[in-house]
N, C-alpha and C positions, 0 to 999 in steps of 0.2 A: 746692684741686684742682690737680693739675700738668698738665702740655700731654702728658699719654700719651694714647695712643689710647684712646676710648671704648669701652665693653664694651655693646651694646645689642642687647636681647632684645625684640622684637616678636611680637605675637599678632594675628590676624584670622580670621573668620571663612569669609573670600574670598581667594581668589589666583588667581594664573593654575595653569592653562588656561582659569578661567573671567575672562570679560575685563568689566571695568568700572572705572568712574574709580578705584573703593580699590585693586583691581588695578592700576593705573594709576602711581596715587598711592606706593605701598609701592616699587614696583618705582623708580620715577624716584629716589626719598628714598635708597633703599637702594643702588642704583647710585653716587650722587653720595657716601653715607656712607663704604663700601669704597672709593671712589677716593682720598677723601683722609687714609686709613688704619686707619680706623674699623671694628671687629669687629663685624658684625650679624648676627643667626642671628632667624631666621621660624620662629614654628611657624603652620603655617594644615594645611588638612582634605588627604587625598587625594579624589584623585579617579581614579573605573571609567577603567584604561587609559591613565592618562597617569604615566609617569616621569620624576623629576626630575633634570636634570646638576647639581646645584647641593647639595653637601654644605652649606650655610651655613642651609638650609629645613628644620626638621625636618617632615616630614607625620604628620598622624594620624588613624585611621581615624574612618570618617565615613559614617553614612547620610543618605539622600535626605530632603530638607526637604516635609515634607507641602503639596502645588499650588503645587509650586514645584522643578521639575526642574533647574535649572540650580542650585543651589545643596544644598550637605552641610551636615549636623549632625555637630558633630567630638563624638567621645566624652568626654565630660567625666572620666572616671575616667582614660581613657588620660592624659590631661593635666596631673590632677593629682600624679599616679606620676610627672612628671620632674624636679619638683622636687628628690630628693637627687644626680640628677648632673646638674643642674644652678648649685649651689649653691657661690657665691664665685667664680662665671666671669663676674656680669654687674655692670653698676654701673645702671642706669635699665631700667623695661619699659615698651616704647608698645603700648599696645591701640589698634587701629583700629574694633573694630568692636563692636554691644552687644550683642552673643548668647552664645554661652556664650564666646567669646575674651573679654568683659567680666570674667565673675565669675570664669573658672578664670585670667586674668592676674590678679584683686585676691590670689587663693587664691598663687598662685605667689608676685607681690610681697611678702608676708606672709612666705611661708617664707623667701624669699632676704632679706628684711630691707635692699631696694631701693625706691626711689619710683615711681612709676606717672603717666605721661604719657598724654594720651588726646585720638585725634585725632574730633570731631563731624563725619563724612562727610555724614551722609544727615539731611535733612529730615524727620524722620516725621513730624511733626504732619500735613502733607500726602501722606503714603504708605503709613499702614498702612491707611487707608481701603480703599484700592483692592484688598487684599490678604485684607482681613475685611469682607467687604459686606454681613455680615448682622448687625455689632454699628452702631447709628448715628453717624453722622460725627462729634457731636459728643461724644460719649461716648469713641471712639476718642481726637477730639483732647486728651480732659482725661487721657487714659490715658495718653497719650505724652508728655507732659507732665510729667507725674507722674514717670513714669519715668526721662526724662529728666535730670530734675533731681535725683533720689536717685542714681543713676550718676555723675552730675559732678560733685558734691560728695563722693563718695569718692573720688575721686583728685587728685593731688598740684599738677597742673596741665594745663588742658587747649589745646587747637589747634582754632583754627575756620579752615576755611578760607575766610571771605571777612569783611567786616565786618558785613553783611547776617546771616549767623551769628551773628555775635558779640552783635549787638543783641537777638537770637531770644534767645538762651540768658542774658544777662542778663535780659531781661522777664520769661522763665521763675523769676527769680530766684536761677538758680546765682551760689554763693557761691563758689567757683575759680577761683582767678586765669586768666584765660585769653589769649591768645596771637593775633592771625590770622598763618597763614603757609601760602600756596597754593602748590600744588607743585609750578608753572613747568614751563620746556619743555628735555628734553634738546637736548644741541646737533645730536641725530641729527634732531631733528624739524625741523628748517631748511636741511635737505638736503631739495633740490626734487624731488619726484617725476616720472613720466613721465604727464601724464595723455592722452595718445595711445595710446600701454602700454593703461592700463585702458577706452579706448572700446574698441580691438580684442580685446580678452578678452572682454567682454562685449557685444558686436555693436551698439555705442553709434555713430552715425554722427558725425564729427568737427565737423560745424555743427549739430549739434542742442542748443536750448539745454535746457539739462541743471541742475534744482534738488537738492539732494543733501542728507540729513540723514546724520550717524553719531552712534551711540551707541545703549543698551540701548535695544527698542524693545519702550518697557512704558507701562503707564497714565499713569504721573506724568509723562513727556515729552512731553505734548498732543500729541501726533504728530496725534492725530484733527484737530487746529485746521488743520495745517500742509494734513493732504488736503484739509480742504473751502476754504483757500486754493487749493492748485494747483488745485482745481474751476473757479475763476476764473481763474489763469493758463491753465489748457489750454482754455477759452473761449475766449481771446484768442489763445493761442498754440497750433494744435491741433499744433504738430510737439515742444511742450514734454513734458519726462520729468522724472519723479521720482524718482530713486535713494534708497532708504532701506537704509541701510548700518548691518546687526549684527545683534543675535538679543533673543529675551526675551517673556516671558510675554504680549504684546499681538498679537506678528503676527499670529497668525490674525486677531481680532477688525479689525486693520486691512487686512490681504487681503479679508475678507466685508467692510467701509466702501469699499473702494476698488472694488471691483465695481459695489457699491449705487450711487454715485457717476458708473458707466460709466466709469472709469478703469483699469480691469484692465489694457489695453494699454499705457496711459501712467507705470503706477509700477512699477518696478524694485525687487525686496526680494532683498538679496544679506547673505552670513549675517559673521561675522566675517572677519578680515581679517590677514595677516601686517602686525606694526604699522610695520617697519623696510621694507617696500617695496611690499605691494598696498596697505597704508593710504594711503601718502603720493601714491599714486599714483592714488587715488581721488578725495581730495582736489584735488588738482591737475586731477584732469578737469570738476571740477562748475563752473560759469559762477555761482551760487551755493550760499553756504551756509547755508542755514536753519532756523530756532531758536525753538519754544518755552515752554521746561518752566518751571516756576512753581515749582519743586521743589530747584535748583542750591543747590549749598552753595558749587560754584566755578565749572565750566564749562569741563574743560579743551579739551573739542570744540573751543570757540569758537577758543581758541588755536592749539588745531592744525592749524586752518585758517585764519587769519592768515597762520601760519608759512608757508604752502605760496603764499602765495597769492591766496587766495579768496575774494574781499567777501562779509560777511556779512551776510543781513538778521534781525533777532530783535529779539523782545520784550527788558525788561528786567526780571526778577526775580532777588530774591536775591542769591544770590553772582554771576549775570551781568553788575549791576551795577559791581563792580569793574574787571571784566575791559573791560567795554565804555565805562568810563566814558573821555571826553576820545580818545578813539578816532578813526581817521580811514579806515579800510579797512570803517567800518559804515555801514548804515542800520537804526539804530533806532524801532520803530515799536511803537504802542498792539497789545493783544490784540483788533485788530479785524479782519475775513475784508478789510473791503474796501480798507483802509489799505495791511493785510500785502502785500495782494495786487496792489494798485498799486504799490507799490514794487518789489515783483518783473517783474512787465509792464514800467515805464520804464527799470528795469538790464538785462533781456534786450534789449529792443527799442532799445538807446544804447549799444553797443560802447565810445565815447568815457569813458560816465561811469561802465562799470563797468572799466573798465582804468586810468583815474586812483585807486578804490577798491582796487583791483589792487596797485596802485604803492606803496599808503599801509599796505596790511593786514602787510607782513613785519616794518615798523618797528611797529608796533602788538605784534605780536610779541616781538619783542627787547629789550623792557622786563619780560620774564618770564623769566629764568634758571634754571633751575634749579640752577643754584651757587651763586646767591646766596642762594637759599632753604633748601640744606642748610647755608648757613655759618648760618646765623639758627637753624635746627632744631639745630644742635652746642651755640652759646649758651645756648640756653633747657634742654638737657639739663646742660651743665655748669652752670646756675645750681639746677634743682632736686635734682641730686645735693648741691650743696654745702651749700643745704638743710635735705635730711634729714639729711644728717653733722652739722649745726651749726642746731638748730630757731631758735633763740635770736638768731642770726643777723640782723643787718638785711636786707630785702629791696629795697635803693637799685638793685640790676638787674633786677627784678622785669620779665618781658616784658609789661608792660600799659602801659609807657609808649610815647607816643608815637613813638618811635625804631622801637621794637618792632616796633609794627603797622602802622607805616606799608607800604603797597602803593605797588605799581609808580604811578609818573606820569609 
């Protein structure tokens, strides 16, 4: 393999305008790829009304996902009609996600006679429940499962983004060599926000102490755990607010909880966010930042409030375990209301020992680059092209060594 620039063709079934960690995730990966000279071209869905500046995205048409508005089903026949002009422009394709970007990227890598990379986002054993409530839990999880593991074992090599992943998807039994490499924070994201800026947009008084979640607000993110915590902080603290920051299939369901609760005054639901300035700016306004989904593959929230900032309080599951582990801007605490919510009571109510948390959470941050993480994703692509050119090949750089997967410390 020579040091030309890489030729990478990416598939998902999510992108922006619709906003979420794999949205997230593609965009940060693909920013850092392009920068350091690297040809990457996206196919993901269109979306009603939104245009893209961005020739390197192919869109394609896409109807509405059945009880599930925020997300398209991209046409799989449009899809697979790109493969002859497409065909000796790319050298690897990464699938992000297992819906039809899954099988019409195996369908493509086939024609173009390229290897197939594939990033494991999403947890389903814990999230297709939430979404089919009338198949039983346990049923679902032998389903996903299942699935799961005939996915990943067809492709070349895959990416977990945490280790917590990675142990999943072994127990599962995938036989693919697989990789972790979590996709770190641009350097835009450590540019401080104005959180004064965002009380006066939203008529947040400047001493009011303020707990703040961002991210999809959907079943899997226990948002419900986090309400009937603040039920306890706004006991104790009746001038306390709850900012939940984003959009997704649960609000309503937590609008009617926070009502039921007598908190309708006290919690704040504000919908998506400009990521380059009302996000950072939101961030920077919360007094905390609190967390906790049982469902993370990574957690990049976590981080981007770090970055800003923010002392965090959250449980620890999955892939948030990386992120939080050896941490010094957190308070980590069990999945219990009254733990959570003690914790949060003594940071609000001790200026001192949330502004030492304060001090600690940006370096907590800055052991997560995302440059270093694309120079790690360029590696593992130059090693599975070389590969497929040469099966027979020893596999002595294989990404499953310790070098590899090692994460931030």
């Amino acid at each position: 393999m020579t040091n030309r620039p890489l030729r990478i063709l990416m598939i998902s079934d999510v992108y922006f305008p619709r906003v979420n960690g794999v949205s997230t995730s593609i965009r940060t990966f693909r920013r850092e790829l392009l920068a350091r000279g690297h040809h990457v071209t996206l196919i993901a869905p269109e979306y009603p009304g939104f245009i893209d500046n961005d020739d390197g995205i192919i869109r394609i048409k896409a109807r509405q996902v059945p009880m599930d508005p925020e997300d398209r089903m991209m046409s799989r026949h449009r899809i697979d009609a790109l493969w002859p002009n497409l065909k000796g422009r790319f050298d690897v394709l990464h699938i992000h996600t297992p819906f039809i970007a899954h099988y019409a990227g195996l369908y493509l890598a086939q024609h173009l006679n390229i290897p197939v990379v594939e990033t494991y986002h999403t947890f389903f054993e814990e999230y297709l429940y939430h979404y089919v409530p009338f198949v039983p839990r346990a049923l679902m999880r032998l389903i996903a499962r299942r699935v799961t593991v005939s996915q990943c074992n067809a492709v070349q090599h895959l990416i977990a983004p945490s280790r917590a992943m990675l142990d999943a998807l072994q127990k599962y039994g995938v036989q693919s060599p697989i990789a972790i490499l979590p996709t770190g924070l641009e350097a835009n994201q450590f540019k401080l926000g104005e959180g004064a800026r965002f009380r006066a947009r939203h008529g947040i008084e400047l001493g009011r102490p303020m707990l703040l979640y961002v991210g999809r607000v959907a079943h899997e993110k226990n948002i419900d755990f986090l309400l009937h915590c603040f039920k306890r902080v706004h006991a104790a603290m009746p001038n306390a607010l709850f900012v939940i920051t984003g959009e997704g299939p649960a609000r309503e369901h937590l609008q009617l909880l926070a009502r039921k609760l007598q908190l309708e005054s006290a919690v704040k639901f504000i919908g998506y966010l400009e990521r380059d300035t009302e996000l950072l700016d939101c961030y920077r306004a919360g007094d905390l930042f609190v967390f906790a989904s049982r469902t993370e593959t990574q957690g990049l929230v976590l981080l981007e409030a770090l970055a800003q900032g923010t002392p965090v309080v959250s449980t620890m599951h999955m892939g948030t375990r990386d992120v939080l582990h050896n941490t010094q801007g957190t308070r980590v605490v069990t999945e219990d209301e009254n733990e959570f919510s003690r914790a949060c009571i003594e940071l609000l109510r001790e200026p001192a020992k949330r502004q030492q948390l304060a001090a600690r959470a940006a370096q907590d941050a800055e052991r997560w680059s995302s440059r270093e993480m694309a120079g790690r994703l360029v590696q593992l692509y130059t090693d599975v092209i070389a590969r497929h050119a040469n099966p027979q090949a020893t596999q002595a750089n294989n990404l499953n060594s310790e070098q590899a997967t090692a994460l931030p410390r």
